[in-house]
PAPADO-661618 format. One record per residue (C-alpha): residue number from 1; residue in one letter; z, x, y. Coordinates in steps of 0.1 Angstrom, whole numbers, plus 5000, padded with zeros to 4 digits. Each point is the difference from the previous one (the first is absolute). Example, Ala and Ser with C-alpha at 12.3 -4.5 7.8 and 13.67 -1.06 7.14 Angstrom:
// PAPADO-661618
1 | A | 5078 | 5123 | 4955;
2 | S | 4993 | 5014 | 5034;
***
This chain:
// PAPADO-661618
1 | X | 5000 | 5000 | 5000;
2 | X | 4987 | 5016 | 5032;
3 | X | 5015 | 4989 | 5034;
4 | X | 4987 | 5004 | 5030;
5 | X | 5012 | 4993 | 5035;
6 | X | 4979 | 4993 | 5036;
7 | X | 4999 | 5033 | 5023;
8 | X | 5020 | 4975 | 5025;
9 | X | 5025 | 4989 | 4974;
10 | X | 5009 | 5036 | 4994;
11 | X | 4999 | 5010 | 5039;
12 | X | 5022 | 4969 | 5008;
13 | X | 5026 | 5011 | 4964;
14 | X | 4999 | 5036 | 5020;
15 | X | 5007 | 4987 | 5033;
16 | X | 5031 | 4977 | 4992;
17 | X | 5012 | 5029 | 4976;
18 | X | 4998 | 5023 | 5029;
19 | X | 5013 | 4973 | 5024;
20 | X | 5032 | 4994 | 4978;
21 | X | 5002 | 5041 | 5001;
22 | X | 5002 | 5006 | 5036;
23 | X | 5026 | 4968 | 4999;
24 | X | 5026 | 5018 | 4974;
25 | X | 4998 | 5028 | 5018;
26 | X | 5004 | 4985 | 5034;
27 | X | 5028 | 4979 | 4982;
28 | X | 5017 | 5033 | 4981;
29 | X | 4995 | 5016 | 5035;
30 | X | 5016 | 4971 | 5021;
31 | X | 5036 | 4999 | 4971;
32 | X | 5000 | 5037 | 5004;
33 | X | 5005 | 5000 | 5038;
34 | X | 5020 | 4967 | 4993;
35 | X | 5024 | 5018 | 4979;
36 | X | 4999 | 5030 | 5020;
37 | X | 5014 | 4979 | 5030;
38 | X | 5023 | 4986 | 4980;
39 | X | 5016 | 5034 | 4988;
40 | X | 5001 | 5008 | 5038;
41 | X | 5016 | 4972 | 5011;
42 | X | 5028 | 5000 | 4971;
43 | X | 5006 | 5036 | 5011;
44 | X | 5003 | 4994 | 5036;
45 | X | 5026 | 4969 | 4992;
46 | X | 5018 | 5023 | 4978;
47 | X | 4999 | 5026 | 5031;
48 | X | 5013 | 4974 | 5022;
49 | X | 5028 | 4984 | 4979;
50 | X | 5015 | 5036 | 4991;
51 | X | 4998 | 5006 | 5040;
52 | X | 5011 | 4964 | 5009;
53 | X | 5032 | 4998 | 4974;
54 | X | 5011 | 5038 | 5016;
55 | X | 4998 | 4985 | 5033;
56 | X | 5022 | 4974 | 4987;
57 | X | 5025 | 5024 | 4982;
58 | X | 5000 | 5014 | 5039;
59 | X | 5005 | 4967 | 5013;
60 | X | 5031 | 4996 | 4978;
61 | X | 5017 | 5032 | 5002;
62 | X | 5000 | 4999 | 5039;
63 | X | 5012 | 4966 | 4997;
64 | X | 5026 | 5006 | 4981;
65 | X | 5007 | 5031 | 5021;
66 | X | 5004 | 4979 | 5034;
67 | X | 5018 | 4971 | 4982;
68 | X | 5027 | 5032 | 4989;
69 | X | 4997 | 5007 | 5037;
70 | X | 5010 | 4969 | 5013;
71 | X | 5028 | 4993 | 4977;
72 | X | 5011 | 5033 | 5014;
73 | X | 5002 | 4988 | 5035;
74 | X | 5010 | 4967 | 4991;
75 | X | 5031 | 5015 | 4983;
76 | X | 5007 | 5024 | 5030;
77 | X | 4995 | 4970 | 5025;
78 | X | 5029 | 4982 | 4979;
79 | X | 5025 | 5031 | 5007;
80 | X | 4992 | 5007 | 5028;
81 | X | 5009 | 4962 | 5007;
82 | X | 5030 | 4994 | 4982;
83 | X | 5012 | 5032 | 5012;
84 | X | 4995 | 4992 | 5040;
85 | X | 5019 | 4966 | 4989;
86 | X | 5026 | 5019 | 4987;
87 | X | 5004 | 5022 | 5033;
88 | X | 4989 | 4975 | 5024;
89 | X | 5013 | 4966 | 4990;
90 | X | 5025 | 4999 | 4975;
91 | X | 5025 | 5023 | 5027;
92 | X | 4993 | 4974 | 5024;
93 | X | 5013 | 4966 | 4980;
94 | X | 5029 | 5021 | 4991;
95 | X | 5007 | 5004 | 5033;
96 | X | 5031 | 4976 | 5009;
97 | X | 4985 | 4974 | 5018;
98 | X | 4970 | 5000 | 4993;
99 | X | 4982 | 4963 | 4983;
100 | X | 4977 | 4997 | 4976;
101 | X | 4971 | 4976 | 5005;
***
């Protein structure tokens, strides 16, 4: 059994053969820059999540650091209070005399 095919038949085969070529490569092409930029932006999130959680850990030692600070003056404040009351007013209501409000 001998089989033969038009000229244009075979032309036309060739062409969509060729056709669907160039399109898996263009397509192999296009998911190789895909993935490409995909490996590039997982890196650069990586890059800023390492830099964003050390500006945290930053964040939280200095807050930590001023809350230390405040307590400190807080503390101080209250001495420095109780001990002018101690100097300042309690002398005066033992004072004879002297009426409490």
């Amino acid at each position: 059994m001998h089989f033969s095919f038009p000229f244009k038949e075979l032309e036309s085969l060739k062409s969509e053969l060729e056709e669907s070529i160039d399109t898996t490569t263009a397509a192999q092409e296009m998911k190789q820059k895909r993935e490409s930029e995909l490996v590039a932006l997982k890196r650069s999130v990586e890059e800023e999540t390492v830099a964003h959680e050390a500006a945290m850990a930053q964040l939280r030692q200095k807050h930590t650091q001023l809350v230390e600070e405040l307590n400190v003056q807080l503390e101080t404040t209250k001495k420095v209070e109780i001990n002018w009351f101690e100097r300042q007013v309690e002398p005066a209501l033992k004072k004879p005399g002297t009426r409490v409000i």
